[in-house]
RODO-2510 file (C-alpha; in nm, 4 decimals, decimal comma):
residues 413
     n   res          X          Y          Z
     1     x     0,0000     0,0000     0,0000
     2     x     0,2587     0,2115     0,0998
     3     x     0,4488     0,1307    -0,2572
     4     x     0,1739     0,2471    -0,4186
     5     x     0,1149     0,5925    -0,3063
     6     x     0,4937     0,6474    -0,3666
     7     x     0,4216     0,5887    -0,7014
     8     x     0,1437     0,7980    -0,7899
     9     x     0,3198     1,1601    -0,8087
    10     x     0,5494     1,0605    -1,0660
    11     x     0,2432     0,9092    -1,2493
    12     x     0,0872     1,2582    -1,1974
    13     x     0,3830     1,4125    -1,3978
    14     x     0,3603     1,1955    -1,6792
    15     x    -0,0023     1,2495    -1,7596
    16     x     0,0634     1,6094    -1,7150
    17     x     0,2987     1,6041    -1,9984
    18     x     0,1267     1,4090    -2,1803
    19     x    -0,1567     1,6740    -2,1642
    20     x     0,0578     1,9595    -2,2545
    21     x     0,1526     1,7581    -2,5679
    22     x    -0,1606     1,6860    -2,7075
    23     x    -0,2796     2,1097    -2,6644
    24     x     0,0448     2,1817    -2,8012
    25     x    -0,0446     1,9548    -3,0997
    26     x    -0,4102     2,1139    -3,1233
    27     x    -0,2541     2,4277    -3,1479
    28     x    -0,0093     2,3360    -3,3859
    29     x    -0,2509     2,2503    -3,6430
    30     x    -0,4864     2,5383    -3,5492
    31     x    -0,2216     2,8112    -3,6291
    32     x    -0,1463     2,5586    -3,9739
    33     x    -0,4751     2,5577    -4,0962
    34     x    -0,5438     2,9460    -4,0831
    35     x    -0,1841     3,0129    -4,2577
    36     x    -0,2166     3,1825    -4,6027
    37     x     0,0638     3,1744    -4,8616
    38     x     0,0567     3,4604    -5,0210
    39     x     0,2793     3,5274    -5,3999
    40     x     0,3247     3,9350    -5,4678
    41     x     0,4525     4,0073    -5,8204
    42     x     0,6041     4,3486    -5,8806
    43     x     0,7357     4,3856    -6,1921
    44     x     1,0135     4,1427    -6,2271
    45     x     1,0467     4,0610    -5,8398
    46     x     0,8113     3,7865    -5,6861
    47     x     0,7946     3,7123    -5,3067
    48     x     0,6226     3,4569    -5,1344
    49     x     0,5503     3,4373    -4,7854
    50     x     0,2950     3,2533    -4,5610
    51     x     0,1094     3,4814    -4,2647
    52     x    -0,2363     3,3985    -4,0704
    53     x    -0,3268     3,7590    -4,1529
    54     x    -0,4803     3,7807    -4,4944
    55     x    -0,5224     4,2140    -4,5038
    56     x    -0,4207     4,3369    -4,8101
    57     x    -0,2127     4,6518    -4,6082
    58     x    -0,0761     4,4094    -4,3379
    59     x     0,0645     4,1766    -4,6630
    60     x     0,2103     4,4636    -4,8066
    61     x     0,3944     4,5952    -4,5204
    62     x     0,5330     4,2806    -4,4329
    63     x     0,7020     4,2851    -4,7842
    64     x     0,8140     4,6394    -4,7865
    65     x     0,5935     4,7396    -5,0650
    66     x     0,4630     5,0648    -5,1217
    67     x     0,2051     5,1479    -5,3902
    68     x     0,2745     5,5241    -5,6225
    69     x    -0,1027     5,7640    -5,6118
    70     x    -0,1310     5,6126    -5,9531
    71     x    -0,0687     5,2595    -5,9317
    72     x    -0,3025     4,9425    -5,9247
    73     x    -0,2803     4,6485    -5,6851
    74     x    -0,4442     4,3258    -5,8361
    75     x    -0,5253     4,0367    -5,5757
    76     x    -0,7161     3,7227    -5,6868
    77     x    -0,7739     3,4461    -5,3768
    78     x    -0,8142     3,0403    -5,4835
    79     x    -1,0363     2,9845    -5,2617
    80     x    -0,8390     2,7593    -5,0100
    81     x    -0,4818     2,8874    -4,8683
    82     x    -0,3164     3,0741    -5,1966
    83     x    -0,2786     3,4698    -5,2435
    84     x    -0,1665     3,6038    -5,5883
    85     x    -0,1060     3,9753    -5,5780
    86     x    -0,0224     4,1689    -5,8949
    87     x     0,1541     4,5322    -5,8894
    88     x     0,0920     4,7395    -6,1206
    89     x     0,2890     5,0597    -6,1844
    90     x     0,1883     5,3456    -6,3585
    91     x     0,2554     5,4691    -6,6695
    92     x     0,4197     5,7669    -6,7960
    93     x     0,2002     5,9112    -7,0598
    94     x     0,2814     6,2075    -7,3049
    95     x    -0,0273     6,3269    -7,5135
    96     x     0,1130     6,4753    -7,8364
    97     x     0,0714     6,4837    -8,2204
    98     x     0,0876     6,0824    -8,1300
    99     x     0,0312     5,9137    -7,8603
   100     x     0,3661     5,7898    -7,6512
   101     x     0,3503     5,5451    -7,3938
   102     x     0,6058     5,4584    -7,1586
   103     x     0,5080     5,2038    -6,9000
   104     x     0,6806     4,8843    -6,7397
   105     x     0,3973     4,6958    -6,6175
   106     x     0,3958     4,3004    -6,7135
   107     x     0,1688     4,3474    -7,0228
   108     x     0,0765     4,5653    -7,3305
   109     x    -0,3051     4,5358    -7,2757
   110     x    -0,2788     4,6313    -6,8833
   111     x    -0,0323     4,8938    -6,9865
   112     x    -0,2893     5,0529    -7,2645
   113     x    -0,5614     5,0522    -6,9892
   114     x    -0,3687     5,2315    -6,7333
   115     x    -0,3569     5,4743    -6,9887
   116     x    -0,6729     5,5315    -7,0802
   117     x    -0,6179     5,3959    -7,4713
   118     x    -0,8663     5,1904    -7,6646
   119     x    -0,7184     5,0053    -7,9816
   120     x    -0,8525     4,9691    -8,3160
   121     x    -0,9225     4,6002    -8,4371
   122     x    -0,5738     4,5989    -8,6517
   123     x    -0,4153     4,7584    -8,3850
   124     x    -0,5407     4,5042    -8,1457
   125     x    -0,4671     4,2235    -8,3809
   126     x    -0,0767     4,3360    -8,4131
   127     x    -0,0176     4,3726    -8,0210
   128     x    -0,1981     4,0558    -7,9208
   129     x     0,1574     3,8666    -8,0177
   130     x     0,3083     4,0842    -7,7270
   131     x     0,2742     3,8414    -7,3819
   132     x     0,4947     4,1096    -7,2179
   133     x     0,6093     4,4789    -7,2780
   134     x     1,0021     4,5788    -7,2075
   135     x     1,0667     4,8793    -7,0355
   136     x     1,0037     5,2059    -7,2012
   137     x     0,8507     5,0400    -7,5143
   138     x     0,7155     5,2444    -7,7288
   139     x     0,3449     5,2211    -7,8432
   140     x     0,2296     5,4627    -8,1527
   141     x    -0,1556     5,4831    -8,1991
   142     x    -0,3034     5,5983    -8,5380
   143     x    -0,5286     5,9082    -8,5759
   144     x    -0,7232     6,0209    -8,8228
   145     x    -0,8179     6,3834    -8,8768
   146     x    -1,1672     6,4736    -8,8620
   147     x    -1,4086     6,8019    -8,9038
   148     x    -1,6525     6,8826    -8,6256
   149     x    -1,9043     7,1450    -8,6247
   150     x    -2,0089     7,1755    -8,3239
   151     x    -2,3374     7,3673    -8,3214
   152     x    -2,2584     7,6446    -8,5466
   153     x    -1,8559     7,6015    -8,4309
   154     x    -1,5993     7,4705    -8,6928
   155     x    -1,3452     7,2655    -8,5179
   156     x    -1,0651     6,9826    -8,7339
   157     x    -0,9492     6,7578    -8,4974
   158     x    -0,7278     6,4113    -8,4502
   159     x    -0,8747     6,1387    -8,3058
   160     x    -0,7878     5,7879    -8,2856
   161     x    -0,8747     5,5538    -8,4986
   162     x    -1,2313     5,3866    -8,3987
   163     x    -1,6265     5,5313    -8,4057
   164     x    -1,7811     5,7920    -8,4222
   165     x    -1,9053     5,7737    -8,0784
   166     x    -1,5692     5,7036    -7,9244
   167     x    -1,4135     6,0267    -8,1191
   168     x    -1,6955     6,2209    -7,9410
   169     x    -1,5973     6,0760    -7,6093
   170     x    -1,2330     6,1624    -7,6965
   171     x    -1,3157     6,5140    -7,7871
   172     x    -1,5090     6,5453    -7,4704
   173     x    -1,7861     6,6335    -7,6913
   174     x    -2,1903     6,4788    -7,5401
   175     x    -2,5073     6,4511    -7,6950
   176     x    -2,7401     6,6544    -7,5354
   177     x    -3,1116     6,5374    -7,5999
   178     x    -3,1810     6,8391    -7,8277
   179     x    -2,8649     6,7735    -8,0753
   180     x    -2,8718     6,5647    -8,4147
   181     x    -2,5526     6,4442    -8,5739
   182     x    -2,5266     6,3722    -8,9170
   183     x    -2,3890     6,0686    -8,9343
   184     x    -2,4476     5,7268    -8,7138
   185     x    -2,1976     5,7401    -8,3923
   186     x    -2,1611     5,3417    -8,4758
   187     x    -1,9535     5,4442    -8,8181
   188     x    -1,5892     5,4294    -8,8263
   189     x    -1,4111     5,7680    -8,8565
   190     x    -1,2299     5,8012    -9,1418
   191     x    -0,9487     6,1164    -9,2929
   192     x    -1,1864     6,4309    -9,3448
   193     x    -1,4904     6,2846    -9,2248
   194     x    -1,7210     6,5816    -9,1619
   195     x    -1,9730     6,5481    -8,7749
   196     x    -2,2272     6,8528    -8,7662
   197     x    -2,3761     6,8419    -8,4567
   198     x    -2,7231     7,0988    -8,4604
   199     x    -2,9035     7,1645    -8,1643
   200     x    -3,2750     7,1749    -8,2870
   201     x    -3,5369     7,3353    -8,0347
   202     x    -3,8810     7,4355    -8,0689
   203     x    -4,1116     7,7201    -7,9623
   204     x    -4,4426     7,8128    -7,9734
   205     x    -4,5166     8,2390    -8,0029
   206     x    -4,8218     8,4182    -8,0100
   207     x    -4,8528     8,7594    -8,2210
   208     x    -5,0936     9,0352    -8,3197
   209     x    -5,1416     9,1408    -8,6467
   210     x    -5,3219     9,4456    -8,7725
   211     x    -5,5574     9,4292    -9,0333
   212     x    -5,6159     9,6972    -9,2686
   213     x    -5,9330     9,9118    -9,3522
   214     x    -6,1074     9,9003    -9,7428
   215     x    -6,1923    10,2349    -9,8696
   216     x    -6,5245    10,2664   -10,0175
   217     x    -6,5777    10,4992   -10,2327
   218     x    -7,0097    10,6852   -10,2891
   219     x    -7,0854    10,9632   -10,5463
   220     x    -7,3134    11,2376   -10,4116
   221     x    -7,4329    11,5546   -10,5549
   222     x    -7,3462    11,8058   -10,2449
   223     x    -6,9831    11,7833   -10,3425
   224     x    -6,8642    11,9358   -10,7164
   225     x    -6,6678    11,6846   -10,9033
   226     x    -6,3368    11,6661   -10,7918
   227     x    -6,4291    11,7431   -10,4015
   228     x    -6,4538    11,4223   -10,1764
   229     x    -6,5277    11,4089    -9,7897
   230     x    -6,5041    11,1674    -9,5239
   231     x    -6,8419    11,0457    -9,4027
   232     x    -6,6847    10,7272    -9,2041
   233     x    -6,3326    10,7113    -9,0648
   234     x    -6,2165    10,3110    -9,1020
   235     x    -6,0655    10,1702    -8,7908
   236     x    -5,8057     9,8620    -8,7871
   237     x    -5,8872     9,5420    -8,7296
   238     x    -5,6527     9,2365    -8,5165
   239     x    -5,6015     8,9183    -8,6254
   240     x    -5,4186     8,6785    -8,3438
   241     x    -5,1399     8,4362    -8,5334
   242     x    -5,0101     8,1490    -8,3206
   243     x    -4,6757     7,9392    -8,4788
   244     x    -4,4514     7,7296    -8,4090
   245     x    -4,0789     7,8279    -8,4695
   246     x    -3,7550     7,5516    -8,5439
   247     x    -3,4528     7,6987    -8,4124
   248     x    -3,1102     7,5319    -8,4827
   249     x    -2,8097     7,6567    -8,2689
   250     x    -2,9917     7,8958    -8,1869
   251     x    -3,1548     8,0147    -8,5187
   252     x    -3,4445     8,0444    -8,6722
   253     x    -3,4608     7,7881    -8,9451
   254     x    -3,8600     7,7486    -8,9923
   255     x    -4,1841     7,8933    -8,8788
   256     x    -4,5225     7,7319    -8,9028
   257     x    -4,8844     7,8818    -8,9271
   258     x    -5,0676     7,7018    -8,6147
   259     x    -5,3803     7,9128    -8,6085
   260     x    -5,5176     8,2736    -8,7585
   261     x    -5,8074     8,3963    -8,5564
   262     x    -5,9485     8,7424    -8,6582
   263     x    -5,9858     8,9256    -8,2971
   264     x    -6,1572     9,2503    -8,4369
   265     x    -6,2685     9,2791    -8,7766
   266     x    -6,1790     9,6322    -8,9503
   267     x    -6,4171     9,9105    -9,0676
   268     x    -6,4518    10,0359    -9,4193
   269     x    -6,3436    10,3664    -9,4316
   270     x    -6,6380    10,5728    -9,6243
   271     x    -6,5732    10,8660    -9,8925
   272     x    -6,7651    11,0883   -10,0495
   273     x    -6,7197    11,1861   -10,4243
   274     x    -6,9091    11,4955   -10,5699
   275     x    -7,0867    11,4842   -10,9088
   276     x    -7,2274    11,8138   -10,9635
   277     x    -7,1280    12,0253   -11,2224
   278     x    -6,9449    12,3820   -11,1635
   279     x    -7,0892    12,6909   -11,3558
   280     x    -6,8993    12,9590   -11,4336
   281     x    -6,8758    13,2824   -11,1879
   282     x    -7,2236    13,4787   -11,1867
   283     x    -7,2208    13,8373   -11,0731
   284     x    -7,5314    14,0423   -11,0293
   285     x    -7,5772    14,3698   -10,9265
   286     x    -7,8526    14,4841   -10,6857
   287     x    -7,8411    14,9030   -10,6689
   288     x    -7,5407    14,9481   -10,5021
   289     x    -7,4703    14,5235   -10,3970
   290     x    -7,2356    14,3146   -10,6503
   291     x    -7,2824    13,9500   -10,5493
   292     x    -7,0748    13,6638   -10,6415
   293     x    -7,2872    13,3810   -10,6824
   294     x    -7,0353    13,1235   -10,7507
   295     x    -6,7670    13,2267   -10,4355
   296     x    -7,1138    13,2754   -10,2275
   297     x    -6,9434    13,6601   -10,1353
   298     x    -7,1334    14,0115   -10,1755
   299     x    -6,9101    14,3297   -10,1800
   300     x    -7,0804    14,6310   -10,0231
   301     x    -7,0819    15,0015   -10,1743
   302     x    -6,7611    15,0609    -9,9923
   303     x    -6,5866    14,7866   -10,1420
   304     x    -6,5980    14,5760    -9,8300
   305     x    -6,6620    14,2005    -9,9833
   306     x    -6,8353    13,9832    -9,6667
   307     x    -6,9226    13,5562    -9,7470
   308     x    -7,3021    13,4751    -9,7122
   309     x    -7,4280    13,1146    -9,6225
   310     x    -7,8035    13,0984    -9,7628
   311     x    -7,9898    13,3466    -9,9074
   312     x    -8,4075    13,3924    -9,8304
   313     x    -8,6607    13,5932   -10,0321
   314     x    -9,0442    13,7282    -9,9952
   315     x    -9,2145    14,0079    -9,8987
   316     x    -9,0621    14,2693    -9,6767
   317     x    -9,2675    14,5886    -9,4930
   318     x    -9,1110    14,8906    -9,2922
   319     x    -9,2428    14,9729    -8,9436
   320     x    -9,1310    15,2777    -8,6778
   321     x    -9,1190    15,3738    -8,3054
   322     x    -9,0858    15,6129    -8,0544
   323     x    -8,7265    15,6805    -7,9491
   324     x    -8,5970    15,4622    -7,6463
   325     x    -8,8433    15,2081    -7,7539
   326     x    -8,7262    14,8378    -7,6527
   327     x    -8,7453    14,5393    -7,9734
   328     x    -8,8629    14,1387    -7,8133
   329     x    -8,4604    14,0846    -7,7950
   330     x    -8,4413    14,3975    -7,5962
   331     x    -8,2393    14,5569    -7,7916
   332     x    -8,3488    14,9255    -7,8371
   333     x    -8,5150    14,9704    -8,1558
   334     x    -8,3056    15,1358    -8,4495
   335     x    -8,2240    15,1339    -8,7739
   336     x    -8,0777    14,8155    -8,8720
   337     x    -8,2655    14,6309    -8,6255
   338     x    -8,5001    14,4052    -8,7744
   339     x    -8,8338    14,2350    -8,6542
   340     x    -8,8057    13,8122    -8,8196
   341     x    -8,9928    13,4864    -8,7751
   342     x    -8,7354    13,3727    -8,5271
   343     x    -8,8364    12,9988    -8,6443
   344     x    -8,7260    13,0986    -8,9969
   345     x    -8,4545    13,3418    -8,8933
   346     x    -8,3356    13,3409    -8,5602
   347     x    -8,2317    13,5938    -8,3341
   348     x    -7,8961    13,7485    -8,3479
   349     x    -7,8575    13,6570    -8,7384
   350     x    -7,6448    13,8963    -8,9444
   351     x    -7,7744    13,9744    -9,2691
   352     x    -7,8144    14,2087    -9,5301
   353     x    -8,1467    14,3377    -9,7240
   354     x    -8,2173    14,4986   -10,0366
   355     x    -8,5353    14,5435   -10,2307
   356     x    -8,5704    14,3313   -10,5265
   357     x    -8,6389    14,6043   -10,7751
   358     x    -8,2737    14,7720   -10,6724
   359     x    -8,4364    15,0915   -10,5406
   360     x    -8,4050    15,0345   -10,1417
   361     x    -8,0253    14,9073   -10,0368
   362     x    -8,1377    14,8701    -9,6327
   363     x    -7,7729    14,7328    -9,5824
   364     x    -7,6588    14,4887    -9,2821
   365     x    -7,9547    14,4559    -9,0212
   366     x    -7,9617    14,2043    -8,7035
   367     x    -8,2820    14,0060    -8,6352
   368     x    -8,4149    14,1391    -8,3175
   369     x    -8,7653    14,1549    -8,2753
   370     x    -9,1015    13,9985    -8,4298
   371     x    -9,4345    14,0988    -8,5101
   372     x    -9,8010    13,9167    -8,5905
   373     x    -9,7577    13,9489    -8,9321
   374     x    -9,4321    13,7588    -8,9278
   375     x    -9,5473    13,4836    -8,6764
   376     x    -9,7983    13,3857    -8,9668
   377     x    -9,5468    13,4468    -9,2421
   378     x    -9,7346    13,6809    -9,4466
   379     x    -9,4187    13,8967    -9,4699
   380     x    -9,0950    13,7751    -9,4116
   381     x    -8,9217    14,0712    -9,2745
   382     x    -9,0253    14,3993    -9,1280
   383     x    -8,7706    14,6954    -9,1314
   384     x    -8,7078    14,9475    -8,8570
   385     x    -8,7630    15,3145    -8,9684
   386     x    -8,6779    15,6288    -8,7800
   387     x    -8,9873    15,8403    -8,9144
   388     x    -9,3218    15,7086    -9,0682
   389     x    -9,2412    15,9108    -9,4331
   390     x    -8,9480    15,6636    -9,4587
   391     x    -9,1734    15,3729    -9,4028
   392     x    -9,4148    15,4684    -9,6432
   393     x    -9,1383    15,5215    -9,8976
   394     x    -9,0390    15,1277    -9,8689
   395     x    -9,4081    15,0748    -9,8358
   396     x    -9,3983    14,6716    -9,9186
   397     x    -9,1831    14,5588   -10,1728
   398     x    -9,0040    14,1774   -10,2505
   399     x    -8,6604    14,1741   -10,0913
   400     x    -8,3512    13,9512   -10,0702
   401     x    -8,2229    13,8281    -9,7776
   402     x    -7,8211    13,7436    -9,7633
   403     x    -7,7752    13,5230    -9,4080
   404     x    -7,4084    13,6586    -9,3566
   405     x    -7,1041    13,4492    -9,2391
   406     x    -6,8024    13,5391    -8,9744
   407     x    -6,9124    13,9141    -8,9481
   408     x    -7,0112    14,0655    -8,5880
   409     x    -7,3333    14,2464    -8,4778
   410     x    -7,1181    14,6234    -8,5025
   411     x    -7,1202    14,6017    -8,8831
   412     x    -7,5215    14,6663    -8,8334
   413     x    -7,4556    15,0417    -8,6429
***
């Protein structure tokens, strides 16, 4: 019994060890199975190294490896332990009359695409040979020259060979949704190939137009011939024009009638025409009165000629009052005052008298009073007298009455 328990420490030990051995192992192949082996490719240099942390920055710093602004990492993962990461540097590109590019990544085609470059299809056919490019190897693209007008702008350009879409996208040149192009951006460009770009808009306007007025023309015989009048004035009319207008860059190219619509109509202007006949000048004399038919003008004893507007006749009487006496105008009665039939002739009228048979000139006279025999037109004027033997010298006789124009009541004193 005693043996036994001596025993048991040292078997203690052992199955501690043996412990320890078998975690050891466990962690052995843990650390093994999350391991990566990872290949970077830089140019001409690869390294390979294993590491548990798969980061793309942790990889790269424990190579050493930096990356330029302009350079591209590649990294593809097999899916179980294996990294493959690619470096690629960028390339020095000059833009000139051709294009020169200097690169030294591990192949033409990645070295094109770093710098932007699309190939033609016997370009691409002649490079595919290339696996790998050499430093500074020199690539010459082929450009054709081209003429652009670029809505209403002339522009010759060089472009690479390809469409006519990707010369627009190398001119920096976009189709807005207003612009036509003249030829189909699928073509292939070609030496001289003329691309007119338009920009073609539409609007709609609305105007007023005037209209004009006829002229009508009607004969009448209160006008001589030769004399016309106005008897209606025309007046405009508006018509309201809606169209539709194509500008290109800008310009108008088109318009287009939409609608008319008459918004007023015009008025015909009216004129009269005369159609009666002029006879020559007629001059009368009555005693000591020479009148001017034609001119419508009488010219006095002194000389003095004065225009008349109408001219009345009939039967004419004398009459007389007492000084101071008042006339129905109340105006005081005096020679040259006259008593009328102020419906005939009114009141205030200038005129001048004489007796038919040229033996009374009564001169210029102003209708200003009335009388019974008037009111019932037996007479048609009664003249004022100072003295009864001048009124029965007139007695009654047939006068002419000339209804006088632009003179004033003082020519009657």
């Amino acid at each position: 019994m005693n043996s036994s328990k001596k025993n048991r420490p040292g078997l203690k030990k052992i199955l501690s060890v043996a412990l320890m051995g078998t975690v050891c192992l466990t962690a052995a192949v843990s650390v093994a199975a999350m391991s990566k082996t990872v290949t970077v490719t830089d140019g001409d240099k690869t390294l390979t190294i294993n590491t548990i942390n798969s980061d793309t920055e942790s990889i790269l710093r424990n190579t050493g490896i930096t990356l330029g602004e302009d350079d591209k990492l590649v990294r593809t993962d097999d899916g179980s332990n294996g990294i493959n990461i690619s470096i690629l540097r960028a390339a020095n590109v000059d833009k000139s009359e051709k294009e020169d590019v200097k690169f030294n990544e591990t192949s033409v085609a990645e070295a094109l695409l770093t710098a932007g470059m699309t190939l033609s299809e016997n370009e691409s056919v002649s490079l595919a040979a290339l696996e790998s490019s050499e430093v500074e190897t020199e690539i010459v693209l082929k450009k054709v020259k081209i003429n652009v007008n670029l809505r209403g702008k002339e522009m010759s350009k060089e472009v690479p060979e390809g469409t006519v879409k990707e010369a627009l996208k190398y001119l920096n040149i976009t189709l807005g949704k207003k612009d036509i192009i003249n030829v189909d951006v699928e073509d292939k460009v070609e030496d001289d190939m003329s691309i007119e770009i338009k920009k073609v808009e539409y609007k709609t306007e609305t105007r007023v137009e005037t209209i004009g007025f006829e002229t009508v023309y009607e004969q009448t015989e209160t006008l001589y011939e030769g004399e016309s009048s106005v008897k209606t004035e025309g007046q405009e009319g508006e018509r309201t024009i809606v169209e539709k207008k194509k500008l290109v860059n800008g310009e108008v190219e088109s318009v287009e009638t939409v609608s008319t619509t008459v918004t007023k109509n015009p008025v015909d202007q009216v004129v009269l025409t005369g159609t009666a006949q002029r006879v020559a000048a007629r001059v009368t004399s009555n005693g000591s009165l020479t009148v001017n038919e034609t001119a419508q003008t009488i010219t006095d004893s002194i000389g003095r000629e004065v225009s008349y507007t109408n001219v009345l006749t009939g039967s004419g009487t004398a009459y007389y009052a007492p000084a101071g006496s008042w006339t129905a105008t109340g105006r005081t009665a005096r020679p040259g005052v006259v008593a009328v039939n102020p419906n005939i002739i009114p009141y205030g009228t200038i005129m001048y008298i004489v007796s038919n048979d040229g033996e009374i000139d009564y001169g210029y006279a102003v209708a200003g009073d009335t009388g019974g025999g008037l009111m019932d037109n037996l007479i048609i004027v009664d003249l004022f007298y100072n003295t009864f033997d001048e009124c029965c010298i007139f007695g009654r006789r047939d006068v002419t009455i000339y209804i006088l124009d632009g003179v004033s009541e003082d020519i009657t004193y």
